[in-house]
C-alpha positions in Angstrom: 1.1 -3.2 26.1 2.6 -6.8 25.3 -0.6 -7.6 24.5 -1.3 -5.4 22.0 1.7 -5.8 20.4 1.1 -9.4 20.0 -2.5 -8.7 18.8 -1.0 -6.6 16.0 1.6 -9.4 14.9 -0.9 -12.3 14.8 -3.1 -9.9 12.3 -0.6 -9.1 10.2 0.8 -12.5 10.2 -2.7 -14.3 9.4 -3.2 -11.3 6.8 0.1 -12.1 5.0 0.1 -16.2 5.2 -3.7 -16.2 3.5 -2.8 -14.4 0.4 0.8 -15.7 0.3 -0.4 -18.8 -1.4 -1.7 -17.6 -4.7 1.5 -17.6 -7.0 -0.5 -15.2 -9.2 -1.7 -12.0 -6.4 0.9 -9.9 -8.2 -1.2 -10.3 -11.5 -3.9 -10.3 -9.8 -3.2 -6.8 -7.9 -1.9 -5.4 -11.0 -5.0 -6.3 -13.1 -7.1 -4.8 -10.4 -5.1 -1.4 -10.3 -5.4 -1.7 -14.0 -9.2 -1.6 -14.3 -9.8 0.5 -11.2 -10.6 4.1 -12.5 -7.5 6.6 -12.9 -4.8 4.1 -11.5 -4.7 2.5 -14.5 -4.0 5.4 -17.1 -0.2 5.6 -15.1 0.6 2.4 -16.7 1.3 3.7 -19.8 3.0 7.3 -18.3 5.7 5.7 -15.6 8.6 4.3 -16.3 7.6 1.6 -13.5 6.2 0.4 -10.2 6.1 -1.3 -7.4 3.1 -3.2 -6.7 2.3 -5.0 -2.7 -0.8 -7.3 -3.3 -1.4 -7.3 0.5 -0.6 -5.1 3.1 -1.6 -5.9 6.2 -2.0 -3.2 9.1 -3.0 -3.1 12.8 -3.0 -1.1 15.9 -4.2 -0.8 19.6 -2.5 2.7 20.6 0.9 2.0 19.0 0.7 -0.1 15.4 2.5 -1.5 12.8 1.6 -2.6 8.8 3.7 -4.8 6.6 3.7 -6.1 3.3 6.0 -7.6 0.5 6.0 -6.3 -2.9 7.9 -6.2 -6.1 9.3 -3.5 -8.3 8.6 -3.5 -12.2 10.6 -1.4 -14.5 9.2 -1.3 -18.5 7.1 -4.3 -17.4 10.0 -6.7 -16.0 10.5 -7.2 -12.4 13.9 -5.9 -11.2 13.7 -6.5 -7.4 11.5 -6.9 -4.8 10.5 -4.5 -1.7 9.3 -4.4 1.8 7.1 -1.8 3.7 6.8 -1.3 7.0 5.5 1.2 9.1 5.3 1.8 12.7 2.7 4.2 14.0 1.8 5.5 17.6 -1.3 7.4 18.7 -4.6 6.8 18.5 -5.6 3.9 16.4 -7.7 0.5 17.1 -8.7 -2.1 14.3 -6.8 -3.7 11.2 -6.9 -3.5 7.5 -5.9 -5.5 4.5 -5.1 -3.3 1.3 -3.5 -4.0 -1.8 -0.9 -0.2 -2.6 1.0 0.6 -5.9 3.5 3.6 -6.6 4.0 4.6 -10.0 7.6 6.3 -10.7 7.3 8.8 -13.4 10.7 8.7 -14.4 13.9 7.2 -13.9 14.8 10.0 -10.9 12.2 8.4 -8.9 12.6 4.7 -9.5 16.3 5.3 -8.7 15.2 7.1 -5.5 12.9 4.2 -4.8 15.5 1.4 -5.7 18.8 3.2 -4.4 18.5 1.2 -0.4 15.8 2.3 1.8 13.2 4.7 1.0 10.9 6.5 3.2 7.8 8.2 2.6 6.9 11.2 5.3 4.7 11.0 7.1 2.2 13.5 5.0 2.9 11.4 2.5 -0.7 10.5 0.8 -2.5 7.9 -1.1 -5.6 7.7 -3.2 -7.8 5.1 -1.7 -10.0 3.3 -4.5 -12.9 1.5 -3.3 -16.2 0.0 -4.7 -18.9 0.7 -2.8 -17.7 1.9 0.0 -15.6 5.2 1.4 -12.4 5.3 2.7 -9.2 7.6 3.2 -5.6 6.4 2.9 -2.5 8.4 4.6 0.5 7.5 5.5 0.2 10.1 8.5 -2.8 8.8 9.7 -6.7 10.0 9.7 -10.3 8.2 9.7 -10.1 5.4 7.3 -12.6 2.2 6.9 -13.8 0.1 4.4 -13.6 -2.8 2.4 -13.8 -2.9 -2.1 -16.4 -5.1 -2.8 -15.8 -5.0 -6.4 -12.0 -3.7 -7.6 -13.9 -3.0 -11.3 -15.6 0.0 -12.2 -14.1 1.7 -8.8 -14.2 5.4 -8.0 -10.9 7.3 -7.6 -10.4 11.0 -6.6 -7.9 13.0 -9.1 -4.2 12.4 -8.2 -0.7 13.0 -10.1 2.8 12.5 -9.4 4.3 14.0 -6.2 8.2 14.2 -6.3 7.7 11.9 -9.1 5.5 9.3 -7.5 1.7 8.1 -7.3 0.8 5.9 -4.7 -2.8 4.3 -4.8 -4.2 1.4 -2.5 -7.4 -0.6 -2.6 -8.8 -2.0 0.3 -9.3 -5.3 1.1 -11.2 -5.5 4.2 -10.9 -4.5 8.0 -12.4 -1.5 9.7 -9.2 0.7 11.5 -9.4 4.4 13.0 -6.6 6.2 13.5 -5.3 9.5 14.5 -1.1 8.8 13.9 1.9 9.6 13.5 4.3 7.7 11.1 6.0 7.2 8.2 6.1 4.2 5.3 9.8 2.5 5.2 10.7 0.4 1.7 13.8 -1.4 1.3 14.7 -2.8 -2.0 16.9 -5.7 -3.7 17.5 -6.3 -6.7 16.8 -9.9 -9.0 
């Protein structure tokens, strides 16, 4: 088991440290959530969101995903954010993705920025991809892929959920999983 547990750190950390050298991913991220399909029509409807250019996530029976984000309210950062999740069950592989949450009001960006915020586990997310065909769920399910192009991508229909709509791209990797867990954010504020 220590060795899967290692496995899974080394992926995430190697994940993280190749994208943590562009001083521009957060524009980058946001311009791709902007021009992929239905994502980008909630910039103009939220109050703000919190935007994680690269999540990294791994598993071999019991697995883990992390990533570092920021928050944006009216277009100016406020803080920045971590996720982390810890998953157990059936799951092999690792993925990259890039995940936004949009809060349609300023109930949910206070819920989202008031300490740590969890999403349930059947919390979902609409995967946009290029190309390719994927699923994204905080609680786990069959999910592969990789956006070979983040323009002109195909979403499925989505809207707010207790004032929030979360949306990821992937970047690459091929996991399956059959889990259990939940999505943990902390916040703190600029």
């Amino acid at each position: 088991m220590n060795t899967a547990i290692r496995a899974i750190l080394v992926f995430i950390i190697l994940t993280l440290s190749s994208h943590l050298v562009q001083a521009d991913e957060y524009d980058d991220a946001i311009k791709s959530f902007k021009n992929a399909g239905e994502s980008g029509t909630f910039f103009g409807n939220s109050v703000g969101y919190a935007v994680f250019p690269t999540i990294g996530k791994g598993g071999i029976g019991l697995g883990g995903a992390y990533g570092k984000g920021k928050v944006y309210k009216k277009g100016a950062v406020i803080g920045t954010s971590d996720m982390a999740q810890v998953t157990i069950g059936l799951q092999l592989g690792g993925q990259a993705f890039s995940q936004i949450i949009f809060f349609k009001n300023e109930a949910a960006i206070d819920n989202f920025t008031s300490g740590n915020f969890e999403f349930s586990a059947d919390a979902s997310a609409v995967a946009i991809t290029a190309g390719a065909s994927a699923g994204a769920n905080t609680g786990g399910g069959a999910s592969a892929g990789a956006s070979g192009s983040k323009n002109n991508a195909n979403t499925a229909s989505a809207g707010y959920r207790k004032g929030m709509a979360i949306f990821t791209i992937a970047k690459g990797g091929l996991m399956y999983q059959a889990t259990l867990g939940g999505q943990k954010y902390s916040f703190d504020p600029i």
